[in-house]
PDB file of N, CA, C and O in Angstrom, chain B, residues numbered from 101:
ATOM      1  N   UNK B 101     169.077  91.970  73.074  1.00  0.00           N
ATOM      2  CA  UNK B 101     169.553  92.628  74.280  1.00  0.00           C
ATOM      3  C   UNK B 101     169.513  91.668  75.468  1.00  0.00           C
ATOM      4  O   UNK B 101     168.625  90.819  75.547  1.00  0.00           O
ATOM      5  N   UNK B 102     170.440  91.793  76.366  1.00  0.00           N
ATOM      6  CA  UNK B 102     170.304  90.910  77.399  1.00  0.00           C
ATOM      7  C   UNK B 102     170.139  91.322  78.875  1.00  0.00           C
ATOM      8  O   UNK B 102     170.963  91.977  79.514  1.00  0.00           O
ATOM      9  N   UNK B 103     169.350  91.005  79.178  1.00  0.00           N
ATOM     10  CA  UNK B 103     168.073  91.402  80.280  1.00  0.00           C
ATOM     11  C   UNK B 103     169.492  91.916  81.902  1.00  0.00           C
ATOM     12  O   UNK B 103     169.540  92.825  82.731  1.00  0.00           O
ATOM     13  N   UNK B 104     170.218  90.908  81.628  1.00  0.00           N
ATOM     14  CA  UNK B 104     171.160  90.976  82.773  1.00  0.00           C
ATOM     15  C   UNK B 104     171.805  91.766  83.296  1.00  0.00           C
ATOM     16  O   UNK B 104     172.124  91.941  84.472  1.00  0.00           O
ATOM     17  N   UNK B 105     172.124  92.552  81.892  1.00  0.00           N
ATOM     18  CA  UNK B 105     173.031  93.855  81.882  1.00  0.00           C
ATOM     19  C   UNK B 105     172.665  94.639  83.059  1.00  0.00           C
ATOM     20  O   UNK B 105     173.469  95.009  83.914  1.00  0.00           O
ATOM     21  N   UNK B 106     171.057  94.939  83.058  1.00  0.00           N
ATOM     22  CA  UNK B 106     170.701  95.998  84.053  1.00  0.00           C
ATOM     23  C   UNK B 106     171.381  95.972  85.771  1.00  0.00           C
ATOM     24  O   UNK B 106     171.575  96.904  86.552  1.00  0.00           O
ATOM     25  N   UNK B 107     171.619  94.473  85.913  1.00  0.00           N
ATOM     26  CA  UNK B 107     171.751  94.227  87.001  1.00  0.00           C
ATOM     27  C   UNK B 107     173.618  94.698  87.328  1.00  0.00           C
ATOM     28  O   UNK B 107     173.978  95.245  88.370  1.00  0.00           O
ATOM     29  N   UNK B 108     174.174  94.479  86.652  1.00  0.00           N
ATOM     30  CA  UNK B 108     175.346  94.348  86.334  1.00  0.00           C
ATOM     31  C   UNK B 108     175.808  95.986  85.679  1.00  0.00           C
ATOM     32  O   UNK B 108     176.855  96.490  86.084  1.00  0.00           O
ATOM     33  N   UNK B 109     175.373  96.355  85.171  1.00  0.00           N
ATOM     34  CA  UNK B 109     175.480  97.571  84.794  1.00  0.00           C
ATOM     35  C   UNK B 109     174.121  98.701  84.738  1.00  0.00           C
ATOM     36  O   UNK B 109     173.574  99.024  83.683  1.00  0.00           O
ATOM     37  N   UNK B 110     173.826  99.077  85.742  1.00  0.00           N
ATOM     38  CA  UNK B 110     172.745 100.045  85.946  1.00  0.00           C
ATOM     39  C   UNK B 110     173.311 101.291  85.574  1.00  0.00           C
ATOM     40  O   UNK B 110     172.422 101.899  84.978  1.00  0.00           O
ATOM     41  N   UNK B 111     174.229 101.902  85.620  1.00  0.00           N
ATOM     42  CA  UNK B 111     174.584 103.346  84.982  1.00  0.00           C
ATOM     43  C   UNK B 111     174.914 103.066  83.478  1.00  0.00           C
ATOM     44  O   UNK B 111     175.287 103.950  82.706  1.00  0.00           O
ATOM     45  N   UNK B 112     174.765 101.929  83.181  1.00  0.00           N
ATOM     46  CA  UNK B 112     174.926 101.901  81.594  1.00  0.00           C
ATOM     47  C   UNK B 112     173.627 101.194  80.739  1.00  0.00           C
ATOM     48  O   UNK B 112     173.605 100.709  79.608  1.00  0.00           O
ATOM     49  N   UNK B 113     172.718 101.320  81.609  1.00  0.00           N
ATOM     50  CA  UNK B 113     171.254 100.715  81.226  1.00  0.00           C
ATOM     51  C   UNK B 113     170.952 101.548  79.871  1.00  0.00           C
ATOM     52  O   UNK B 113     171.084 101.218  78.692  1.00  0.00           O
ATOM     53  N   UNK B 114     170.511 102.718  80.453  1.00  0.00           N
ATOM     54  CA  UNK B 114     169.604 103.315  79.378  1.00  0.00           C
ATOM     55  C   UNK B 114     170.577 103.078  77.513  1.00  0.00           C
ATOM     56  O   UNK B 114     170.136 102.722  76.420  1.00  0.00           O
ATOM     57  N   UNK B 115     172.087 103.521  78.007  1.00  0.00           N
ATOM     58  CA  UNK B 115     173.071 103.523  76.629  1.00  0.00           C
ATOM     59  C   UNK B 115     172.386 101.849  76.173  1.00  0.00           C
ATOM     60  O   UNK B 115     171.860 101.609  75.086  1.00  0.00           O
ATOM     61  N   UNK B 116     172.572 100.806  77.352  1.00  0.00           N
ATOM     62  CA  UNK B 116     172.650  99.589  76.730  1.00  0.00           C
ATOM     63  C   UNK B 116     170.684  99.184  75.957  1.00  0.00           C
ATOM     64  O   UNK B 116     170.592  98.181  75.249  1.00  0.00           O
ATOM     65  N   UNK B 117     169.718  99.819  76.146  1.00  0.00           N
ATOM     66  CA  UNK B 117     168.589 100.545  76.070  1.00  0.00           C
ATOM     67  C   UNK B 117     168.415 100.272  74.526  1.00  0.00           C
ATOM     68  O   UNK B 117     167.875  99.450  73.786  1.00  0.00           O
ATOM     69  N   UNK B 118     169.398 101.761  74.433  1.00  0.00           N
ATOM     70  CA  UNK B 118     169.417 102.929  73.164  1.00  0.00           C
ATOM     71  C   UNK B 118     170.053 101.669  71.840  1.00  0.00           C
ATOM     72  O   UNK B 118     169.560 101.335  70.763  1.00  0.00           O
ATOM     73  N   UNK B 119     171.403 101.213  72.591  1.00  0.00           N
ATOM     74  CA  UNK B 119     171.840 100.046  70.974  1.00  0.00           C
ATOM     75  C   UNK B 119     171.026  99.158  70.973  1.00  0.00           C
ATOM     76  O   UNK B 119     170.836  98.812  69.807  1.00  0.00           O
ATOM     77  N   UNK B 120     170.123  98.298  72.024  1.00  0.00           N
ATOM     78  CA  UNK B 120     169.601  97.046  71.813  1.00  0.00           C
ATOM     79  C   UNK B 120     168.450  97.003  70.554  1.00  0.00           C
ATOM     80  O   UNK B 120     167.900  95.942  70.256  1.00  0.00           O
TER      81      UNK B 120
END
């Protein structure tokens, strides 16, 4: 998983979360 996402996609955190 890549840590960055959150920053870049915060309404898709938790989904990106759930596949990592």
């Amino acid at each position: 998983m890549s840590p960055y996402y959150q920053f870049f996609l915060p309404e898709l955190r938790p989904i990106i979360q759930i596949d990592g």
